[in-house]
LUMPA-982967 format. One record per residue (C-alpha): chain; residue in three letters; x, y, z. Coordinates in Angstrom, 1 decimal, padded with zeros to 4 digits. Example, Ala and Ser with C-alpha at 12.3 -4.5 7.8 and 13.67 -1.06 7.14 Angstrom:
REM LUMPA-982967
   chain   resn        u        v        w
       A    ALA    012.3   -004.5    007.8
       A    SER    013.7   -001.1    007.1
***
This chain:
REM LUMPA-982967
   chain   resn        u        v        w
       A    UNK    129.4   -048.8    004.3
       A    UNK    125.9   -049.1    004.1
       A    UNK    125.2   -049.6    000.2
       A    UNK    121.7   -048.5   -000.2
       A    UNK    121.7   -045.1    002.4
       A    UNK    122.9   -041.9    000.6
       A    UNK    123.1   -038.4    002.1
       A    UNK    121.6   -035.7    000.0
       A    UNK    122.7   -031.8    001.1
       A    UNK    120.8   -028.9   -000.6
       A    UNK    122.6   -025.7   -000.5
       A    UNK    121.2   -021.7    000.6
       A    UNK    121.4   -021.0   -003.2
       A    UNK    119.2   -023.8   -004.2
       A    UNK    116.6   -023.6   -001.8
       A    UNK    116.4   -019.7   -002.0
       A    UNK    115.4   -017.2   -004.2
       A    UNK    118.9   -015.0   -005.0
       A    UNK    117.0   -011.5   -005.1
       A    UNK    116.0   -011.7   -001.3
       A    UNK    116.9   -015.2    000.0
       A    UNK    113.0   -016.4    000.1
       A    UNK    112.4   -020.0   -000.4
       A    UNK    112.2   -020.6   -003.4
       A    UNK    109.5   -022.8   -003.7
       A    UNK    109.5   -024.1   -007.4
       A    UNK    113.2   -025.2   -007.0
       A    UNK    111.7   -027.2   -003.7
       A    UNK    109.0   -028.9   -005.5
       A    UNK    111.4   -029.6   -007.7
       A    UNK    113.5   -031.2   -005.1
       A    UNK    111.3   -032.5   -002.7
       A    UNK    109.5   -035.0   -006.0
       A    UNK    113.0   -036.0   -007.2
       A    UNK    114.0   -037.3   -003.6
       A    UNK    110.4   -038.8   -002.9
       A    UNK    111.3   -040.7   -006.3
       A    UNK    114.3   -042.0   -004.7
       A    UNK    112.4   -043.3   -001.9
       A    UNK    109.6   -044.7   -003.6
       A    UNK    111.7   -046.7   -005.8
       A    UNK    113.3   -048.4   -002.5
       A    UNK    116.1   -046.2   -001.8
       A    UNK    117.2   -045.0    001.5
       A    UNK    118.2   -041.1    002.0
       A    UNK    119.0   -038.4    004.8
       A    UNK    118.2   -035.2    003.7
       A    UNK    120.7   -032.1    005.1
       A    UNK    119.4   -029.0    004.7
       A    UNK    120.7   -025.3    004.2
       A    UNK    118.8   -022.3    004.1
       A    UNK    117.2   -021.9    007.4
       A    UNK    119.2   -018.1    007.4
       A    UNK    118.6   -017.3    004.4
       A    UNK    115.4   -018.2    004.5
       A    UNK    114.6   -015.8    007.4
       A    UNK    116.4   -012.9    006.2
       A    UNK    113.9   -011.3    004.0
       A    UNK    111.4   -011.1    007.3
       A    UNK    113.3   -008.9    008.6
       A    UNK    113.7   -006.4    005.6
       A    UNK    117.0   -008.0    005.4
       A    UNK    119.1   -007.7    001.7
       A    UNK    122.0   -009.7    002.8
       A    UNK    123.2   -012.2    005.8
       A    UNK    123.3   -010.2    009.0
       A    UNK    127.0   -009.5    010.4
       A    UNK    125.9   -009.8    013.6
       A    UNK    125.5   -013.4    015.1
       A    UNK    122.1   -012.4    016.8
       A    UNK    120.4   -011.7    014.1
       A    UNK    121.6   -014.2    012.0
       A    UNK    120.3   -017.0    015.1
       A    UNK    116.9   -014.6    015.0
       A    UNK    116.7   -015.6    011.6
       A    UNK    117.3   -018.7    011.5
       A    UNK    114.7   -019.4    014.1
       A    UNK    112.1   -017.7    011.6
       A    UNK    113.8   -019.5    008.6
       A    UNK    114.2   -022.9    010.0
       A    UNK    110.3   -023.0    010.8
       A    UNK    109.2   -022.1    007.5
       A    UNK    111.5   -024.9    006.1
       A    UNK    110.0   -027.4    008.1
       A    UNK    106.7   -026.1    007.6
       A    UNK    107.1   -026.3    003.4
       A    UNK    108.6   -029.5    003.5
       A    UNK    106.1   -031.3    005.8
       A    UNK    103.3   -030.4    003.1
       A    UNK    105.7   -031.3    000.2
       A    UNK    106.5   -034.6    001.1
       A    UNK    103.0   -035.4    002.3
       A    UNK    101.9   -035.5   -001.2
       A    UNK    104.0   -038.1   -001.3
       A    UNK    103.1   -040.1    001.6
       A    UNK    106.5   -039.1    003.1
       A    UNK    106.6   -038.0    006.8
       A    UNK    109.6   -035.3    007.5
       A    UNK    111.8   -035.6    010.9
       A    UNK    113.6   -032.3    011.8
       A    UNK    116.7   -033.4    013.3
       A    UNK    118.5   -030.0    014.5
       A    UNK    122.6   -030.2    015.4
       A    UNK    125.3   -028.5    016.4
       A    UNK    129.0   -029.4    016.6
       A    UNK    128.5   -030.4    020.4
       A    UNK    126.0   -032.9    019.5
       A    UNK    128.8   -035.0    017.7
       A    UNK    131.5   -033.5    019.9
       A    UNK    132.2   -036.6    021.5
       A    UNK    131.7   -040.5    020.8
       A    UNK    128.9   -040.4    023.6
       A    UNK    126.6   -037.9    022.3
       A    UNK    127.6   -039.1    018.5
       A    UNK    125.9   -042.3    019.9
       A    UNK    123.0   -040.9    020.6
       A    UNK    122.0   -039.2    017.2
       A    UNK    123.4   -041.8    015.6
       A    UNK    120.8   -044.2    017.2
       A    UNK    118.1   -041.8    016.6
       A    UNK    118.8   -041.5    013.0
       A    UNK    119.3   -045.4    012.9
       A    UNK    115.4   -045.7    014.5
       A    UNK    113.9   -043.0    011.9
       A    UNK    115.8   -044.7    009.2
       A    UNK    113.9   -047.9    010.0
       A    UNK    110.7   -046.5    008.4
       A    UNK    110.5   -046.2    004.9
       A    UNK    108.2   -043.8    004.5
       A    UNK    109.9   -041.4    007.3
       A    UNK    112.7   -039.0    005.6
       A    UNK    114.8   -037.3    008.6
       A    UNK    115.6   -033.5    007.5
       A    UNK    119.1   -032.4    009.1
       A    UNK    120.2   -028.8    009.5
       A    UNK    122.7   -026.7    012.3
       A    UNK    120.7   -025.6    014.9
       A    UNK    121.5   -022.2    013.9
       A    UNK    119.3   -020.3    015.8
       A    UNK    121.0   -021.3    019.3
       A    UNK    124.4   -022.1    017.6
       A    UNK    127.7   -019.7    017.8
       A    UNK    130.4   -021.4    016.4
       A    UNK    128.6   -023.6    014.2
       A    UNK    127.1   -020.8    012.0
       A    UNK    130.9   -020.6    010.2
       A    UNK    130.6   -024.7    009.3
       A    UNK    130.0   -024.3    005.5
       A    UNK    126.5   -024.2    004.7
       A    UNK    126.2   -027.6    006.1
       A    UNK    128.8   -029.3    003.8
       A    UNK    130.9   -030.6    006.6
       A    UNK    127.3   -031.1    009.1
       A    UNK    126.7   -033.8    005.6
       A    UNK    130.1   -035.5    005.6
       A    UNK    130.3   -036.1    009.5
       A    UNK    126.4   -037.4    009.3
       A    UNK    127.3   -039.6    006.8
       A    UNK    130.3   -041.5    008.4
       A    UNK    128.6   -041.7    011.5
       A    UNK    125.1   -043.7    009.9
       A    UNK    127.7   -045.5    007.6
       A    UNK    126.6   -044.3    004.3
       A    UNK    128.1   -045.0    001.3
       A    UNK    127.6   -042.2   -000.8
       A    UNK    127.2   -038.0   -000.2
       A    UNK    125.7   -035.9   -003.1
       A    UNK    126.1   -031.9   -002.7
       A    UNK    123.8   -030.4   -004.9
       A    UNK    125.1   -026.5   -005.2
       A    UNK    124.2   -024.1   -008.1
       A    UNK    126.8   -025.7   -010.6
       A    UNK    127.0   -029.0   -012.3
       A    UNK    130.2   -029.7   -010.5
       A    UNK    133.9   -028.6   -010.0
       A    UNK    134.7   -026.8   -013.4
       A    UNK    138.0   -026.5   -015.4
       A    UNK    138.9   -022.9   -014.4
       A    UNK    140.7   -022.0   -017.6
       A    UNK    137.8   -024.2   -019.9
       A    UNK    135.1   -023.9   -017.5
       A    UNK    133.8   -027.6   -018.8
       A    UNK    132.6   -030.0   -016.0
       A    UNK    135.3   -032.3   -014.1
       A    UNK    133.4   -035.2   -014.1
       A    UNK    135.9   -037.4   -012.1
       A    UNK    138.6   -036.7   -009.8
       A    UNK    140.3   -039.2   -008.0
       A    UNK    142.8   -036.7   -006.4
       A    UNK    141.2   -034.7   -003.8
       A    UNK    144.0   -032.6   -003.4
       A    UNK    145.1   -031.9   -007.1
       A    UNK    141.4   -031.0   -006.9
       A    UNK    142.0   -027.3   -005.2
       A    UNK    143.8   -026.0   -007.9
       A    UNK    140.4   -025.7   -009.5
       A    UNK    139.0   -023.8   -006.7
       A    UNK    138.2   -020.1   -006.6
       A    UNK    136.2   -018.1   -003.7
       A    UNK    133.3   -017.7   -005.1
       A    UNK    129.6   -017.6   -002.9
       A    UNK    126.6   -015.5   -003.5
       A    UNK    124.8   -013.4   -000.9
       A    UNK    122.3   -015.7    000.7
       A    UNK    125.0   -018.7    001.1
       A    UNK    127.7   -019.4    003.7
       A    UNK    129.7   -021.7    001.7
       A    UNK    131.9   -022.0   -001.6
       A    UNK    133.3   -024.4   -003.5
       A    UNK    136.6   -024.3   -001.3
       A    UNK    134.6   -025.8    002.1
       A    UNK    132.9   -027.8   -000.1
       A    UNK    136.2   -029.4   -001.3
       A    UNK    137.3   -029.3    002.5
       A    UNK    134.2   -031.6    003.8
       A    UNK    134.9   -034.0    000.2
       A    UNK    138.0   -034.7    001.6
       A    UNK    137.0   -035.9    004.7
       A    UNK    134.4   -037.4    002.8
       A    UNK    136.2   -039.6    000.9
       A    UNK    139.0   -040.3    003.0
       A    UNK    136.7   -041.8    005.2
       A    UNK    135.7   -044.4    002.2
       A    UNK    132.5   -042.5    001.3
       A    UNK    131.9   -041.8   -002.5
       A    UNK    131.0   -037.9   -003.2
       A    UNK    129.4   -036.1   -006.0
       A    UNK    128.9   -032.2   -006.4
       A    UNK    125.7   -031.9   -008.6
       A    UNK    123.6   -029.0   -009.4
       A    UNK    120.7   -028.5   -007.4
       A    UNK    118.2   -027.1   -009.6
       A    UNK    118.2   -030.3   -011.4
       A    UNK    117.4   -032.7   -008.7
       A    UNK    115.8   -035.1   -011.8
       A    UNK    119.4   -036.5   -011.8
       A    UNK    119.7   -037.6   -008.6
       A    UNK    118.4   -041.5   -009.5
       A    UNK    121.1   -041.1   -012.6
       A    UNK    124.1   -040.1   -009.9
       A    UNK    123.3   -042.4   -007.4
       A    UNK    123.5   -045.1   -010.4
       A    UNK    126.9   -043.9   -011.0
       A    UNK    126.0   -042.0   -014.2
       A    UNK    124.2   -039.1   -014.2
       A    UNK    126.1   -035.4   -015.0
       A    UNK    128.2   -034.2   -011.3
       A    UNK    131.8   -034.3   -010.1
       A    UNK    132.5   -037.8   -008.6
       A    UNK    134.9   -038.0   -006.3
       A    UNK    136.3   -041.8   -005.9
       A    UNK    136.8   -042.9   -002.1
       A    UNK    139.8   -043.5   -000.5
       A    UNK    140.4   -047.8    000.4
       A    UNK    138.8   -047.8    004.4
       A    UNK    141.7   -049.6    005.9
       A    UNK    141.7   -051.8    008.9
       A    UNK    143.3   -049.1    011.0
       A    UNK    140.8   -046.6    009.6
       A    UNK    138.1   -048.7    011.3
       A    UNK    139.7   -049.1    014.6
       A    UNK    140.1   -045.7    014.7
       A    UNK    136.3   -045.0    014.3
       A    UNK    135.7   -047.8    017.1
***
């Protein structure tokens, strides 16, 4: 694993206001300054991002996500621009140049055309100062919409660019006691971790705690260390990625020798 790249993945509920599913831009300030940090103090990241639906919904007098696939892709398309649009200016103040790097689950389908994106992030990850931004292509995407709010889209990412660590920042500190509600801060079952999951997602998200749990496995049985955080503290990033700031950790599985031939 590569020691120094880490995947960050916001979710729809941190990037979006809950009332209508707007951006919510103070909680992307917020975000955006706490990843430049990262990079400016020599660390490499891939951003994922959510929130291109629910960022769209509210143009179209929208409450909630559409049923219909249609309009959710017509959203999307509206959504996914304005992302783009607020993070470009964001980062600038930074000196950080955004890449929008759009996928679906044929792009990784097959070792071929996982080849290709992974060169392409390889190349944008060779400039320091260029941050590639990763979300579904939603707005051309069928399938792909039912992922979970890009939580798998960040694991697969991750293996394929060889990172070493994954951090899910959601509206929660973490996976929580269901009976004491405290923080889990470690689990290094993933599978006596489900016990502590219940379906629980708000209006403007596609995930919940249970797909998130889903991509963590796959996560860290492919040797990749992963932490759910809460999102609307981004300031702990630099303190998780040090191995001590407040998220559930989830240890990684030993990468054996087969493992690796398998990926070959």
């Amino acid at each position: 694993m590569d020691s120094d790249l880490t995947v960050v993945k916001a979710g729809t509920g941190v990037l979006t206001n809950t009332a209508d599913g707007s951006l919510d831009r103070a909680s992307l300030v917020h975000l955006v300054a706490a990843i430049a940090g990262l990079i400016n103090s020599g660390k490499r990241c891939l951003f994922v991002s959510s929130g291109s639906v629910g960022s769209g919904v509210s143009a179209f007098g929208l409450t909630k996500y559409p049923e219909d696939i249609v309009t959710r892709q017509a959203c999307a398309g509206v959504g996914q621009a304005r992302l783009m649009e607020t993070y470009g200016a964001l980062f600038s103040n930074f000196d950080i140049t955004v890449a929008q790097v759009l996928l679906t689950a044929t792009d990784l389908a097959t070792p071929e055309k996982a080849g290709y994106v992974s060169s392409k992030l390889e190349r944008i990850l060779e400039e320091p100062r260029v941050l590639p931004i990763i979300n579904e292509n939603d707005s051309v995407a069928i399938k792909e919409l039912t992922f979970g709010d890009n939580d798998m889209l960040s694991v697969m990412v991750a293996k394929m660019v060889g990172a070493s660590k994954i951090v899910l920042l959601t509206s929660v500190d973490g996976l929580l006691d269901p009976v004491s509600k405290e923080l889990i801060p470690e689990v290094a079952d993933i599978d006596e971790a489900f016990r502590h999951v219940r379906d629980d997602k708000g209006r403007f998200s596609m995930g919940g705690m249970a797909s998130k749990l889903s991509a963590v496995k796959y996560a860290v049985d492919a040797g990749i260390e992963t932490h759910i955080a809460h999102g609307r503290h981004p300031e702990r990033l630099a303190d998780i990625i040090a191995g001590k700031g407040i998220s559930t950790r989830f240890h990684a599985a030993p990468v054996t020798r087969e493992d690796c031939a398998d990926d070959q």
